[in-house]
N, C-alpha and C positions, 0 to 999 in steps of 0.2 A: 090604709091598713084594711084587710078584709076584714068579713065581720064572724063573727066567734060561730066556730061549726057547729052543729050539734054532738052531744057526745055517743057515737053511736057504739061508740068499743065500750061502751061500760053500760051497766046497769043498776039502780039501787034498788038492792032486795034486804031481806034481814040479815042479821048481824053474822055474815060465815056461813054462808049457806052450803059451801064445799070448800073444803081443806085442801082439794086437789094431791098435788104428788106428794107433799110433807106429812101428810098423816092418812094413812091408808085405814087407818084404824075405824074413824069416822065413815069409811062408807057406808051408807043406808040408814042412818041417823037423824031423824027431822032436825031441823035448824036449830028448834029449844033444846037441843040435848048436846051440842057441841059447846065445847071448849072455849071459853073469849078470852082466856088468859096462857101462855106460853108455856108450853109446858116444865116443867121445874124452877118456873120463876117464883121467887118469892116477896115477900112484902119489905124491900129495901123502902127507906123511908115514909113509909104508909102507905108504898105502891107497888102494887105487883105489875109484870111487864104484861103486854096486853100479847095477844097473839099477832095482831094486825092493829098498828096505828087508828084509833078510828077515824073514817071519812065522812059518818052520818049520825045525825041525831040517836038513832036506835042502836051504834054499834056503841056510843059513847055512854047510853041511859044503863047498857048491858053489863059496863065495867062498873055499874056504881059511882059513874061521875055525873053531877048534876049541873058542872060548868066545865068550861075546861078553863085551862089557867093562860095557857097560851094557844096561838092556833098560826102555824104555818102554812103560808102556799107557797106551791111548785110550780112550776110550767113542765118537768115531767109527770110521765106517766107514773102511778105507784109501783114500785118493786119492793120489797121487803128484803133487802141487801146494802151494807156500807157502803160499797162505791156511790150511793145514791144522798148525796149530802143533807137535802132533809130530813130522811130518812133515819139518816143517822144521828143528828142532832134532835131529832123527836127522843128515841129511844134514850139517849143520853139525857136528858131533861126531864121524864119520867123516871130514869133509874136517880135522879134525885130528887125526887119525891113532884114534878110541876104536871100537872095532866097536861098531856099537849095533844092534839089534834092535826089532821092535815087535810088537805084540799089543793087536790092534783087537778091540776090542768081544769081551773074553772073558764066559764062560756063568761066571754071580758062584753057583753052590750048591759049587765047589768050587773050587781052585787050579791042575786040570788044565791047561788052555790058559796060563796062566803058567808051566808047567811045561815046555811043548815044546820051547824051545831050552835048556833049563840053566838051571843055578845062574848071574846076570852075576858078574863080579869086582869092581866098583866099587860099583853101585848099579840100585834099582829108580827109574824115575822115574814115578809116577803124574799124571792130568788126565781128568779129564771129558768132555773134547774141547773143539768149536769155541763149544756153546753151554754155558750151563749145566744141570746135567741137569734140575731140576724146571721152569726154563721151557723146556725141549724140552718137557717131560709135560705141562705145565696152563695152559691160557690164562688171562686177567686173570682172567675168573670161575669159577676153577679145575675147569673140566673139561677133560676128558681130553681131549689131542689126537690124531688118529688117524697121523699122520704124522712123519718126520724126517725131513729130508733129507738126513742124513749117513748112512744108512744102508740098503743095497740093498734095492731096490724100493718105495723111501721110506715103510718098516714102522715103526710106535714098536715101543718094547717090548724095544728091542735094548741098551739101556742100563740100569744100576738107576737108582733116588731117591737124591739125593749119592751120585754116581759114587764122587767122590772117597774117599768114607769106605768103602765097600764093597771100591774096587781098593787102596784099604790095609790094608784085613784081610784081602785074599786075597793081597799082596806078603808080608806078615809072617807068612802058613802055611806058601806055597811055600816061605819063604827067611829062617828065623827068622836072629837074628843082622847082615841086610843093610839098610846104611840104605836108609833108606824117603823120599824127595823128592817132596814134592808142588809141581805147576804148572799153571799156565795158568788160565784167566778163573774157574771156579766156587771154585778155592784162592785166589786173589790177592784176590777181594772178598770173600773173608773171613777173611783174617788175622787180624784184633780185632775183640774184640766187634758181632756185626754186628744189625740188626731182621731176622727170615724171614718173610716174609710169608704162607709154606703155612703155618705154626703160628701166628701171629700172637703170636711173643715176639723177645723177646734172648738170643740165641745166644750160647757162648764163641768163642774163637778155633778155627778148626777143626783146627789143633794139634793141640790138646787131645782132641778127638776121634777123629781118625787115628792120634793116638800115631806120628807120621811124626817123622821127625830134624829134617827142615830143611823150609823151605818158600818159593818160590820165586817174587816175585810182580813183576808188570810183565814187561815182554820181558824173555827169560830167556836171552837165546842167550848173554850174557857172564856171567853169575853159574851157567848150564849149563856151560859149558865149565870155569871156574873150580874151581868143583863135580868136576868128574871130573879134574881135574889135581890137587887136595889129595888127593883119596884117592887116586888114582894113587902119589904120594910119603909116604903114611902122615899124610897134615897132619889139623891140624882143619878142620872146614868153617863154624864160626863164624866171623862177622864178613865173612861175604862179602857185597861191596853188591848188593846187591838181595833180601836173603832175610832170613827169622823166622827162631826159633827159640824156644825157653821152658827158663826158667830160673825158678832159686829169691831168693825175694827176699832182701834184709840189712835189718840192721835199719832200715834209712831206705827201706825199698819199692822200692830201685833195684837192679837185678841183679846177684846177687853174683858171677857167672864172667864178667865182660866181657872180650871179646875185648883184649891190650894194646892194640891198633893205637886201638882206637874212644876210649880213655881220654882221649884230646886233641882229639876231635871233639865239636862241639855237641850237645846231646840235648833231645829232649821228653818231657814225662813228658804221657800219656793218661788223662783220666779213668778211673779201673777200674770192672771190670764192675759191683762192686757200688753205685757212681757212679750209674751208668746204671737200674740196676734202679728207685733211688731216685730219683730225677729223671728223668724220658724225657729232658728239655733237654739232656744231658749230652750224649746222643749225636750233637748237633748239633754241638755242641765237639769232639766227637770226628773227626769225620769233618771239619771244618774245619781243623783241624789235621793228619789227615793229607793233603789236598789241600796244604796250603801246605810240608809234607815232603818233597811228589814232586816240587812245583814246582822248590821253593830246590835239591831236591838236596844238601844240606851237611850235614844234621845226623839223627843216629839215634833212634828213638821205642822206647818201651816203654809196656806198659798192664800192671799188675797184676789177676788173675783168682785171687780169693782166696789158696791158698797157693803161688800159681804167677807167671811174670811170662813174659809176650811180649814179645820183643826184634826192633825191626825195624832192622834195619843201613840205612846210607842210601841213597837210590835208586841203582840202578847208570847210569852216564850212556849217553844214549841212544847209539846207532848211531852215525858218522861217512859221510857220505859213500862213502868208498870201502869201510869194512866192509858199508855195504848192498849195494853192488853187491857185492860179493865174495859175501853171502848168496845174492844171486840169481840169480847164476851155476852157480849147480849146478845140474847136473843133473837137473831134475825130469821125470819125462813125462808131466805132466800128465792120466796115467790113472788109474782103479783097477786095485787088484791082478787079475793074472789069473785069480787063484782065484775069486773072484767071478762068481756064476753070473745078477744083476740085476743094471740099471743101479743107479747110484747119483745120486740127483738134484743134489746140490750138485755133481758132478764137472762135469755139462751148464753148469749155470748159472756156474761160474765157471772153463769150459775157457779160453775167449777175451779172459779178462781180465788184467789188467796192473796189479800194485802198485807205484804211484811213489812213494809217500812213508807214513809211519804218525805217530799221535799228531795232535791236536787242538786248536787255541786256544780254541775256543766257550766252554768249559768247563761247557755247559750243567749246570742243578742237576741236571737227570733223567738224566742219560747218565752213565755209568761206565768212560769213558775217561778223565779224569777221574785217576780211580786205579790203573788200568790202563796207558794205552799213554800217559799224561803229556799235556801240550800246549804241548813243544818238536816241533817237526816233524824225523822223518828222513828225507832224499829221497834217492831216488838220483840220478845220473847223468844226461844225456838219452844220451850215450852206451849204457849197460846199458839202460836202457829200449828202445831202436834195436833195442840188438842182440836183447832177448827178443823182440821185435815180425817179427824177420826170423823168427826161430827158427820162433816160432806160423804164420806165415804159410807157411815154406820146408817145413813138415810139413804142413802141409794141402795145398801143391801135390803133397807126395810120396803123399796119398792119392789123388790124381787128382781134388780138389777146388776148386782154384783159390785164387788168394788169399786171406788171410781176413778176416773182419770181425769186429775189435777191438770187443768190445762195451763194456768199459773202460778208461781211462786215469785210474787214480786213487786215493785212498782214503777215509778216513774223510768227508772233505770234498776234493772234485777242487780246486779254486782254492785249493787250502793248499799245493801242491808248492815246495820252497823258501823257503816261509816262515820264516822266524826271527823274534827278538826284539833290538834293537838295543843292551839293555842288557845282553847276555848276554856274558859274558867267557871265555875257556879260558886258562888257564894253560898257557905254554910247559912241558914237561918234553923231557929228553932219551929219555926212554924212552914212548912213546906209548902202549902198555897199561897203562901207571901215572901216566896224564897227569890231572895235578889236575882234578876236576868243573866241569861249568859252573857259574857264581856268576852270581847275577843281582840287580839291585836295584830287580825289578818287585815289589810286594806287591797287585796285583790278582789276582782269585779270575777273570779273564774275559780273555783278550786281546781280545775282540769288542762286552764287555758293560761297560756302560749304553751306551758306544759305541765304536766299533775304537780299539784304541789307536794312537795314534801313531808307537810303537816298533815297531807289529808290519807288519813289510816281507812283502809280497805280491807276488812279481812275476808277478803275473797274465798278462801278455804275454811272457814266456819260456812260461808255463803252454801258452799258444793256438800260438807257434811250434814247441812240442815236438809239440804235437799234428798241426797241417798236417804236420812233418816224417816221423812216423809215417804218415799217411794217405799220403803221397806216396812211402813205397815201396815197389816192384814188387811185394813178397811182400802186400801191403796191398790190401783193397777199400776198407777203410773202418775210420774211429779215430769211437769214439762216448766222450760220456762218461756214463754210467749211473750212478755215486756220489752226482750232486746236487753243488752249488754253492752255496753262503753267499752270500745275497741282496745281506747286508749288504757282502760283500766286491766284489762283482761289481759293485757299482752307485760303488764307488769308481774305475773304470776302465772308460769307456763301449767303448774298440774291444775288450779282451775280452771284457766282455757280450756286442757285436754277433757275436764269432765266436762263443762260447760257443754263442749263438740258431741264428746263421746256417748254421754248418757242422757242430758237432761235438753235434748234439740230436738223437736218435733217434726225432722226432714229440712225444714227453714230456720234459720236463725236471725232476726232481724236487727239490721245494724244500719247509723245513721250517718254513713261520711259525709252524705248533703251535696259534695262538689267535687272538683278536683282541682279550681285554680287557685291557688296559693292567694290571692288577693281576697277570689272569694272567702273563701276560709278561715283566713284571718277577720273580716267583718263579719266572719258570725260566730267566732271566738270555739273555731272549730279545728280540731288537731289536722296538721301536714297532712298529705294523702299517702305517704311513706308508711305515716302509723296505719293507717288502712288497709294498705296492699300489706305489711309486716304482717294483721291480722287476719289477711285471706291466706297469706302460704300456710298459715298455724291452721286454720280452718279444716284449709283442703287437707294438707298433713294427716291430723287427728282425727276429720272423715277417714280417709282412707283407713288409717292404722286401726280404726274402730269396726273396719269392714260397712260402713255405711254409707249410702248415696243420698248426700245433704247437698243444701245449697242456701249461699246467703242471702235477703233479701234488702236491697241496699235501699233504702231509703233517699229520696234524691228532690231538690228545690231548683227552679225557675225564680225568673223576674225576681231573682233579690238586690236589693239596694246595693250597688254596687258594680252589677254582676251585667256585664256589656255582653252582645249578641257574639262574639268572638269567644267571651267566656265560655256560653254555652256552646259554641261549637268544638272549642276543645275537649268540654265533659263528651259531648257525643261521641269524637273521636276515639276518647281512653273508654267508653264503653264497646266502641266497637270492636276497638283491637283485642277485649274479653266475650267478645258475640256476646255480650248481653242484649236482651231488648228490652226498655224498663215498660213495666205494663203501671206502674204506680207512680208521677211524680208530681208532688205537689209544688203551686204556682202562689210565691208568694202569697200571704194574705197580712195587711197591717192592722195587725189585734193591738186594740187599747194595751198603755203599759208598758211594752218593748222596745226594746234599746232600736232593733229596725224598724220598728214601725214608725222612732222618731229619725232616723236618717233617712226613711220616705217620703216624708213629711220636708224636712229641712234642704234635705240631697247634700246632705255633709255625714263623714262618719265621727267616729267618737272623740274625735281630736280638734273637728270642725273642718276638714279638707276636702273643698268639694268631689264630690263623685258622682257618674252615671246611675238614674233611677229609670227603668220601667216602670213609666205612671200611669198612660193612656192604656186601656182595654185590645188597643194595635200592638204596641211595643210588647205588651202581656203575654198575647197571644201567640204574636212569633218568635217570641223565648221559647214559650212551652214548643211549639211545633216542632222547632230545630232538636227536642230532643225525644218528642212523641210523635215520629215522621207517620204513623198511622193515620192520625188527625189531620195532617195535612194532604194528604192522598185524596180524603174526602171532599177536598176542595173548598174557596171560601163559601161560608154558609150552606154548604152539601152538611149536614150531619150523620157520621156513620150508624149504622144498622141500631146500635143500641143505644145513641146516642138519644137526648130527649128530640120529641117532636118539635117541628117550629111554633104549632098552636101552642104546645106547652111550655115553651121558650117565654112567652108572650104573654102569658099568664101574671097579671101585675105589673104593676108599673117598674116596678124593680128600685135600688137606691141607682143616685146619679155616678156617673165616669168619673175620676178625677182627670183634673184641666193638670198639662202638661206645665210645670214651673221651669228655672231657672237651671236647669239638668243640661249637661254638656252633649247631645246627642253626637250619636255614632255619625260617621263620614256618608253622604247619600241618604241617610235618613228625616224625613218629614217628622213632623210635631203634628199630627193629626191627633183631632180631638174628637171626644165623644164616644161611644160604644162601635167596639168591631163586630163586623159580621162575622161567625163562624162558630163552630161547636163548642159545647161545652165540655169541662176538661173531666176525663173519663179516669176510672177509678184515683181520685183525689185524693188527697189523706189530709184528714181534720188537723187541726190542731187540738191542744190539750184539753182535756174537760179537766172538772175538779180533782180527780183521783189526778191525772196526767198519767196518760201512756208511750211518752215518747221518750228513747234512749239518745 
């Protein structure tokens, strides 16, 4: 692991020394004379919202706190914007009355920077940030990447390898004695036994590793709050839904300290690690069962990890309606912190955009939303959506910029806003924070797949009205939607296709067919290529008829579990016969969690029938080539013009190759092992961070 940079993109000066583009008003102001509290915030629980999160003893003395209550770190940079999960769960935790603190991206050789506001009084909360830390560091073919975007002057290098296990050994030097809470996406997909694909083994629960108390997976904002009102009042923090914990087994392998409450709640027992070890299959059972955990919502899992046991309490239920807006009503200013002496790229890229809804039906096998952010959908409002949309706009007129241009309306997939499930039920309680979970009597792994279900209600044309309604106010030049759209959804409702095309496409419209061989497809629980080509004639149609020259941009996967070098030569083919040339396709990557990440692992798919895996960094590489023929021009180990250098290539040690298993290779093909020589794969596309961007 290198060792912790210095932080040269930041500065600690006094509390807000410049407002920057949010408050113009403040120019020429010495430092004592600004603001430290939000403007029209008020004293909700005996706390007003702060303007900026504080990161320093001086910014924290300035609010009138003399501790904080809690204190978060990140491995991103600060922005003061939702998509940013700490972020957002700070603000949520103050708007109920807990002083929270935050510390972005501290220097990991010692616990100083954890150190500058104090001892919290409840709890340390640990996370990674928005991505995972080793896919921020290593593309598919695990070299170094030069870049993050969460962090000023879009530097790597600003985070360690597992954030998460480094900022929990520097929480428990600072603050022996204080529990230790881990969250967000790099903790949550890895609660139980998970495949790493930098080491090419099976991991414990990361528990185990952090030595953390509690651990906190899926949106966290109700099992976060939760969390700091038991220790608040001396409680335990067992058994709260949505979180781990590890315990000791009895003699029947089942936890011996359960929480009373759970004792009359359904349970699953998870293959144990030692399972896994012996069988790969195992962990296809594994991770099957815990998607049908997050879905039902009703019943609590535990896995045994030899003399240990992981306890996962049951999902905690999504969001409601009006708790989302309540979320996104606070006060964010969608800047970085003042301190900050370089831009930070992901502030740019998602100043102008608009979270309507989270969580995901597709269920695709590759994507890890999935176990993450569920696929019940939470929407907000068109009300709160309105009203952020005047907000963005009514700031950008006060910079003397004019209205603005909405560059999203959406989320993980835009045409999911409002979607529900028809078989979903909530039980009446009198008391609505203790209002029994959704129950549902879906048992499909897909709301979309093999084909939409029936239950699952889309109302696409509320989706297209919310959005004309945005575009048509004052403070507005323009509502785009840049998330992408579900082919398969879109093509069930032709007038919102035609508006989708016709007014809210920003020239591209991003869509994810992924393949075109029917085998593939079906292992990643992704609709016919029928349904795709149906949605390009509608595309091109409603361009034309719009008088506009758009174009779609297809999102496209290599090296997937399943997915034989003849595969991809037939994608090449059907792209050629569209003269497309893909300039973007991403090459497998096996994220903890995922239904493929365990048929990589195993080289069986979800039935258990063996299939073809590209495992070795050779087999990887000539997937990708055959359909990024540019890469391969360059020759092996030639890197093209923009390609990184070889000294930069070289740059760390990197994680190891996986060793070729038990996979039925192609006719003529070697099992060569170890790292291939040759370029690295040129504009990539990440997988999901915590918001999820992927349709």
């Amino acid at each position: 692991m290198p060792s912790a940079p210095r932080q040269g993109g930041k500065k600690r000066l006094a509390p807000f020394p410049d407002l920057l583009r949010d408050a113009p008003a403040a120019a020429g102001k010495k430092p004592a004379e600004l603001p430290v509290f939000a403007p029209g915030s008020t004293e909700g629980h005996g706390l007003r919202q702060p303007l900026f999160v504080p990161m320093s003893r001086d910014e924290m003395l300035a609010l009138g706190w003399d501790q904080l209550d809690v204190l978060l770190v990140t491995g991103d940079a600060y922005v003061d914007h939702p998509s940013f999960g700490s972020v957002l769960l700070a603000r949520w935790l103050i708007h109920h009355g807990f002083r929270t603190g935050l510390v972005a991206q501290p220097r990991w050789e010692n616990p100083d920077d954890l150190l500058a506001m104090g001892r919290p009084r409840l709890f340390a909360g640990i996370s990674a940030g928005a991505l995972d830390s080793l896919l921020a560091h290593y593309t598919a073919f695990r070299k170094k990447r030069h870049d993050d975007a969460y962090t000023p002057g879009g530097k790597a290098g600003a985070r360690p390898n597992r954030a998460c296990l480094v900022y929990a050994n520097l929480a428990r030097r600072a603050f022996p004695g204080l529990p230790i809470v881990l969250g967000g996406i790099e903790a949550s997909l890895r609660r139980v036994s998970h495949y790493d694909f930098w080491t090419d083994a099976v991991r414990r629960p990361i528990l185990m590793d952090a030595k953390a108390d509690l651990l906190i997976w899926g949106m966290g904002e109700r099992a976060t709050l939760e969390c700091a009102r038991r220790l608040d009042k001396g409680q335990d923090i067992r058994g709260i839904d949505g979180t781990a914990w590890m315990d000791k087994p009895d003699a029947s392998g089942q936890p011996a300290n359960l929480p009373a409450p759970m004792a009359d709640q359904p349970w699953i027992a998870l293959p144990s690690h030692q399972d896994i070890l012996g069988d790969p299959f195992q962990l296809m059972r594994l991770t099957q069962e815990l998607e049908r955990q997050v879905h039902r919502l009703e019943a609590w899992t535990y896995q045994q990890v030899g003399d240990r046991v992981v306890v996962l309490s049951r999902p905690a239920p999504p969001l409601t309606t009006e708790e989302m807006d309540e979320l996104y009503s606070l006060p964010f200013t969608r800047a970085s912190h003042p301190s900050y002496r370089e831009p930070i790229p992901a502030e740019e890229m998602m100043r102008t955009s608009i979270t309507s809804h989270r969580g995901c039906g597709g269920g695709c096998s590759f994507c890890s939303l999935a176990l993450h952010q569920g696929r019940r959908i939470s929407s907000r409002s068109e009300r709160s959506i309105l009203d952020e949309a005047r907000s963005l706009g009514q700031k950008n007129m006060d910079r003397g910029k004019g209205p603005v241009a909405i560059s999203d309306v959406g989320g993980p997939t835009a045409n999911m806003w409002q979607g529900h499930c028809a078989l979903d039920s909530r039980a009446v309680a009198g008391d609505p924070e203790h209002a029994a979970p959704v129950r549902s009597a879906c048992r499909r792994s897909s709301c979309c797949f093999p084909t939409v279900c029936k239950s699952f209600i889309t109302p696409q044309r509320k989706h297209v009205d919310l959005l004309r309604k945005v575009a048509a106010l004052p403070e507005v030049k323009q509502a785009r939607v840049a998330s992408g759209v579900r082919a398969d959804l879109a093509l069930r409702d032709a007038e919102a296709l035609a508006a989708y095309t016709g007014e809210f496409t920003g020239g591209q419209l991003k869509v994810a067919p992924e393949h075109c061989a029917p085998s593939v497809l079906a292992l990643m629980r992704k609709p016919s290529l029928e349904v795709f080509e149906a949605f390009l004639e509608s595309f091109v149609r409603q361009s034309r008829a719009a008088g506009r020259e758009q174009y779609v941009v297809p999102y496209l996967m290599s090296a997937f579990p399943g997915c034989t070098d003849e595969d991809m030569y037939t994608l090449a083919r059907w792209l050629r016969q569209r003269h497309w040339n893909p300039r973007q396709t991403q090459c497998f990557i096996p994220t903890p969690g995922a239904i493929a990440t365990a048929m990589f692992y195993c080289g069986r798919d979800e039935t258990g029938e063996p299939i073809y895996v590209a495992r070795t960094d050779a087999q990887r590489l000539r997937q990708h080539h055959i359909l990024m023929p540019a890469m391969e021009e360059a020759g092996p180990g030639k890197p093209r013009r923009d390609a990184p250098t070889q000294q930069t290539q070289r740059r760390g040690t990197g994680p190891r190759a996986p060793q070729a298993r038990n996979n039925a290779a192609p006719q003529g093909e070697s099992r060569a092992k170890g790292r291939a020589k040759g370029p690295s794969a040129e504009g990539e596309r990440r997988f999901p961070t915590a918001r999820g961007r992927r349709a």
